[in-house]
C-alpha positions, 0 to 999 in steps of 0.5 A: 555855209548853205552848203555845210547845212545842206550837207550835215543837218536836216534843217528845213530849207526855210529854216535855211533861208532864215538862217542865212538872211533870206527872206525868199525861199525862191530866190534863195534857191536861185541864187544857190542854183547859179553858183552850183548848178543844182537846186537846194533839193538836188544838192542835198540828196546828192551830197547827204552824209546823214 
């Protein structure tokens, strides 16, 4: 799911993380890191479609 938003919107990274039930952008990030090898950052201007 992060990914799709990522991907297909604009959100915020906070409005991300809120919508997913993180209430720690950090550790948000940390975790998506560990399964993607990417931060939120770098995946998005990778993979934007916008």
């Amino acid at each position: 799911e992060a990914k799709k938003l990522l991907t297909f919107t604009t959100y915020p990274l906070s409005d991300i993380c809120a919508s997913l039930n993180f209430s720690d952008q950090s550790y948000f990030t940390k975790i998506f890191k560990k399964f993607t090898n990417e931060t939120p950052g770098k995946y998005r201007k990778s993979h934007v479609v916008i």
